[in-house]
N, C-alpha and C positions, 0 to 999 in steps of 0.2 A: 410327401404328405406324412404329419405324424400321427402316430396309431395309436401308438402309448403314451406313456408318461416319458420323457428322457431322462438315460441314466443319468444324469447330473444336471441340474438346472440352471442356468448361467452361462453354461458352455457352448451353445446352439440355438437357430431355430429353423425354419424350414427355411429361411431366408439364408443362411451362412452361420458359420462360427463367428462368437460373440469376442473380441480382442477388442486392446485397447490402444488407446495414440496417445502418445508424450507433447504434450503440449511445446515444449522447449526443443528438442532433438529429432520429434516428426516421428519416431521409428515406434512401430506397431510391433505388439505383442498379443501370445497365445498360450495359455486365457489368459484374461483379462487381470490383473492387478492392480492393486490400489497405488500404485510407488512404480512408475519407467525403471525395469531390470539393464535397462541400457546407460543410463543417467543417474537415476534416484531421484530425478523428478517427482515429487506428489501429486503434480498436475495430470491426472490421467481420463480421457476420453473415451465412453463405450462407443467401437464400429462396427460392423458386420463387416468382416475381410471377403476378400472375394473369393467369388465362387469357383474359380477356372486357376486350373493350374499343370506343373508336368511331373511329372515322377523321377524323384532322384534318386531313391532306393527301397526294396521290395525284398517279402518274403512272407513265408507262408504260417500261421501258426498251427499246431496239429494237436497240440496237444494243450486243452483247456487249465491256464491261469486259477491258480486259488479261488476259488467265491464265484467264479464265471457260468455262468447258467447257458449263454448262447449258443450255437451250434459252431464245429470244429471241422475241418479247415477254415479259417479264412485268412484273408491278405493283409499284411499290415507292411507299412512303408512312410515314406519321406515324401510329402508334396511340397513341392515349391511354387507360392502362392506369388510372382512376379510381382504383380499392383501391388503388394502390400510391401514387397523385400522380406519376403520372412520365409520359413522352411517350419512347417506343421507335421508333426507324427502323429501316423494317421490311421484309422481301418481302412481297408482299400476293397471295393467289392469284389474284385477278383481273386480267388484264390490260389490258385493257380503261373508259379511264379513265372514256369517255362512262357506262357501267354502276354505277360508284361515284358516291357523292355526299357531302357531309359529314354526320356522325355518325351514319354508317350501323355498325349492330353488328355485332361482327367477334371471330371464336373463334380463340384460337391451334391452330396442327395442323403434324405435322412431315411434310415434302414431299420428294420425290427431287428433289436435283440434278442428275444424272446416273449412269450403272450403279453407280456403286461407292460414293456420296455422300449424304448429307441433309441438307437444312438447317430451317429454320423459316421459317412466314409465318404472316399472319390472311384468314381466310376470312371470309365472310358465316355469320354463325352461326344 
C-alpha cells in the first residue's frame, strides 16, 4: 500500500514497476523509455513487469548516498524478473546480506522511504 508520495513518478505503482515493450523485438525494459534500448525502436508500450522474481546479486548499503533522507542499512541487489527476461537493480527489504542467498524468491512491494516518500523493493515472498 502507498503511504506517500513515490520517489519518482513514473517508475512504480503498487501494482509493479512501470517498463516498457518494443513493439518490434518483444524485449522489455526498466524504466520505461520512449526509444527500445535493445533495437531503437520508437514503438514503445507502457507494462507493469512482474511481480515475482529471484535474487541474482545482494548487498548491504550502510552508509547513506548524497541527498538520501531514508534509514541505513538497507539491501540493495539484482532481481531477475523471469516473465519479463530482464534483470532490475533493485532495494531489496532485507538488509542483511548473510540472510539472502542466490535465487532466493522475491515478491515486489512498495515501502516508506521516509514520512512523506515511497519507494519500491523485493521482499522474500
Amino acid at each position: 500500500m502507498e503511504v506517500g508520495e513515490p520517489v519518482e513518478d513514473g517508475l512504480f505503482t503498487s501494482a509493479g514497476l512501470i517498463g516498457g515493450e518494443c513493439a518490434a523485438c518483444r524485449q522489455r525494459h526498466f524504466p520505461r523509455a520512449d526509444t527500445c534500448p535493445w533495437c531503437g525502436t520508437p514503438d514503445v508500450s507502457e507494462v507493469t513487469l512482474s511481480t515475482e522474481g529471484r535474487l541474482w546479486a545482494w548487498t548491504a548499503v550502510n552508509t547513506p548516498p548524497p541527498g538520501y533522507e531514508g534509514a541505513v542499512p538497507y539491501g540493495f541487489g539484482v532481481v531477475e524478473l523471469d516473465h519479463d527476461n530482464l534483470q532490475v537493480v533493485t532495494r531489496l527489504v532485507e538488509a542483511d546480506p548473510s540472510a539472502l542467498q542466490a535465487g532466493t524468491a522475491l515478491r515486489f512491494t512498495v515501502v516508506p522511504l521516509d514520512g512523506e516518500t515511497t519507494t519500491w523493493a523485493y521482499g522474500p515472498s
